[in-house]
C-alpha positions in Angstrom: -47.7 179.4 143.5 -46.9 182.8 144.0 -43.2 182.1 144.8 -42.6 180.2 141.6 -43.6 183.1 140.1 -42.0 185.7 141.8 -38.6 183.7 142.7 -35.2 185.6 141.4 -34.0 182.2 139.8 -35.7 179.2 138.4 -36.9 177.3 141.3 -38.6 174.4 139.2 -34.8 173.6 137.9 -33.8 174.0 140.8 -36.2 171.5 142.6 -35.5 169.2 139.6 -31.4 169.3 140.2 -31.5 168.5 143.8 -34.3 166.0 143.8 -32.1 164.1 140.6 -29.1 164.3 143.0 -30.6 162.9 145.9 -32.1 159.9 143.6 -28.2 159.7 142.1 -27.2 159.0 145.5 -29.8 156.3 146.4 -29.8 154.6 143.1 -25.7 154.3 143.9 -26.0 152.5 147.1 -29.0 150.5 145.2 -26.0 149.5 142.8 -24.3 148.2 145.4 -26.1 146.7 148.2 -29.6 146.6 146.8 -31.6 143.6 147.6 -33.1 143.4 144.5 -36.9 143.9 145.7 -38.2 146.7 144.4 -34.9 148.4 143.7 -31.7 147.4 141.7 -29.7 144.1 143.2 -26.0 145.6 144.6 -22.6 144.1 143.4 -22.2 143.0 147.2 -25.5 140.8 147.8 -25.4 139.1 144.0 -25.2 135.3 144.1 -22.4 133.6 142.1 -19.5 136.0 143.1 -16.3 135.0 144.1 -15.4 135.5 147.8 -11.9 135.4 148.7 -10.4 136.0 152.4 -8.2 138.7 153.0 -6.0 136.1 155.7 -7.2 138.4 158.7 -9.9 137.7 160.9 -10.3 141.9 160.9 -7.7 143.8 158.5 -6.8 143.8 154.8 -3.7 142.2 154.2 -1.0 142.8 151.1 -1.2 138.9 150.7 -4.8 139.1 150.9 -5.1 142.0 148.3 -2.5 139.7 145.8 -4.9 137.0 145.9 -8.0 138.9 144.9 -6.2 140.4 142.6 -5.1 136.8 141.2 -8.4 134.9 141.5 -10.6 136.9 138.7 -9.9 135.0 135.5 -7.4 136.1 133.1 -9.9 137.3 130.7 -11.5 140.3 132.9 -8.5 141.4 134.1 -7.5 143.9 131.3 -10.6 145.8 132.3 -10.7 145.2 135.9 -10.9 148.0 138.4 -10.8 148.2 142.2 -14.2 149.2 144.2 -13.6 150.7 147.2 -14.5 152.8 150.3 -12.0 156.2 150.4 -11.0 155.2 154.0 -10.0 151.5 152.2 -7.8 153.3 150.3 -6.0 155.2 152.5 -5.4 152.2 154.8 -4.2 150.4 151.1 -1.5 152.9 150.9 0.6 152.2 154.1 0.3 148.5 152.6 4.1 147.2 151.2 4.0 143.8 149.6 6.6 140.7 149.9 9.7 142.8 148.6 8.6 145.8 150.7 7.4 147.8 148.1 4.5 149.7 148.4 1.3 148.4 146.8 -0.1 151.6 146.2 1.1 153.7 143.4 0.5 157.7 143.6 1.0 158.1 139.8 3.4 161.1 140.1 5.5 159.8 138.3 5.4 160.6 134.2 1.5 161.7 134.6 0.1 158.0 135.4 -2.9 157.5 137.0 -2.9 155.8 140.4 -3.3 152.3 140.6 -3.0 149.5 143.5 -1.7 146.4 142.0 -1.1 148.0 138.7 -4.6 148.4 138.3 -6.6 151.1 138.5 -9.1 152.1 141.5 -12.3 154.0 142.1 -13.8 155.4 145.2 -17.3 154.5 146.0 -18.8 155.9 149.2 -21.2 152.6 149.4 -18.8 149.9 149.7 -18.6 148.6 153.0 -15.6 149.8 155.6 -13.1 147.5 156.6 -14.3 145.2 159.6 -14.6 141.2 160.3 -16.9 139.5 158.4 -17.3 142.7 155.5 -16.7 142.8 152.1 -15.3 146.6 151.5 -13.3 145.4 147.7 -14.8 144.4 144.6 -12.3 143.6 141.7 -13.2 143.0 138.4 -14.5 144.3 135.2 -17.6 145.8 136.7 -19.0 146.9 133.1 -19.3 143.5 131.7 -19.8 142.0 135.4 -23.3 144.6 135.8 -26.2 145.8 133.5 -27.5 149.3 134.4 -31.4 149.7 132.6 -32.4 153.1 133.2 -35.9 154.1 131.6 -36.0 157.6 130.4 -33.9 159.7 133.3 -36.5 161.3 135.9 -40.0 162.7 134.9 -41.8 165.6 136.9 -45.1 166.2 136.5 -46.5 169.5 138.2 -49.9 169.9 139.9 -51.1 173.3 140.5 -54.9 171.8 141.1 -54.8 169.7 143.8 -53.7 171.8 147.0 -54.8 175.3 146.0 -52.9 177.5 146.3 -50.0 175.3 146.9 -48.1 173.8 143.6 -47.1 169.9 143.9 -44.5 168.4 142.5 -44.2 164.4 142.0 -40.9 163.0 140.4 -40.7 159.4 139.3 -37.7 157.0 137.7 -37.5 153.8 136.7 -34.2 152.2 137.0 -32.9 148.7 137.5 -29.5 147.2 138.2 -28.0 143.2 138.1 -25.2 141.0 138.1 -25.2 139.6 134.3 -21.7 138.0 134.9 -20.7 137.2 138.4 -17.3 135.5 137.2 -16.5 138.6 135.9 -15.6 139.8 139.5 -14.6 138.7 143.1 -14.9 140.6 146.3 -12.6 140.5 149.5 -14.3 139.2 152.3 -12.4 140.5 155.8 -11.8 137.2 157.4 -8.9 134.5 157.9 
């Protein structure tokens, strides 16, 4: 008690900050490989999605990466994104397609964003890395393909009564994730 008190900076905030960081974290790889039981289902173990083989029993392949690319439906395309490890990325870039072209595109030219494919990517440190039998790529429109319910952000309730003289904390949110429309994306699955 007395340190809560007699802290030079606002400890409670600072409790609440790091706790709501570390439950960002595991609600993110909930997102994406949740099994659904008591915590949100993941993009990766959803029923219904699309798989289709990168061509390689162990590697991603520019080939592999076209076809993805080709087999979400016209429709969720102008949304679609690329979901993706950091490390699956950087082995993306050394990737040239058919005319020897690099698949990647920096954006430094004229101020454009990056994009593989012409489409643009974001890094997730949950997806999977790049190995046989893995899926480390999701492509698709992943607003419309997953519904996000979160109830009320994180509520601390503190107990100065219970463990005198000690002050107890106990933080508690209620979120839930799903795949609402599996057609709305496909994922690469590392295999031939």
């Amino acid at each position: 008690m007395d340190m809560l008190e007699d802290a030079g900076f606002d400890l409670e905030g600072w409790l609440v900050r790091k706790t709501s960081q570390k439950l960002g974290r595991k609600e993110g790889t909930a997102f994406v490989i949740g099994n659904g039981v008591a915590k949100p289902e993941g993009l990766l173990t959803a029923t219904g999605v699309t798989e289709v083989n990168t061509g390689h029993a162990s590697q991603l392949t520019p080939v592999g990466l076209i076809r993805l690319e080709t087999a979400l439906p016209e429709f969720y395309a102008r949304n679609a994104v690329f979901l993706m490890k950091r490390a699956t990325r950087g082995l993306i870039r050394e990737m040239k397609d058919l005319q020897d072209r690099f698949i990647w595109d920096p954006g430094i030219r004229d101020a454009v964003p990056p994009t593989i494919l012409g489409y643009p990517y974001v890094e997730c440190i949950d997806m999977p890395v790049v190995g046989a039998g893995t899926f480390p790529i999701i492509f698709g429109d992943t607003r419309a393909a997953y519904t996000i319910l979160d109830k009320g952000g994180i509520s601390v309730t503190r107990d100065p009564f219970s463990v005198k003289p000690k002050v107890e904390f106990y933080t508690r949110k209620r979120v839930g994730g799903q795949v609402v429309l599996a057609e709305a994306m496909v994922k690469q699955k590392v295999s031939a």
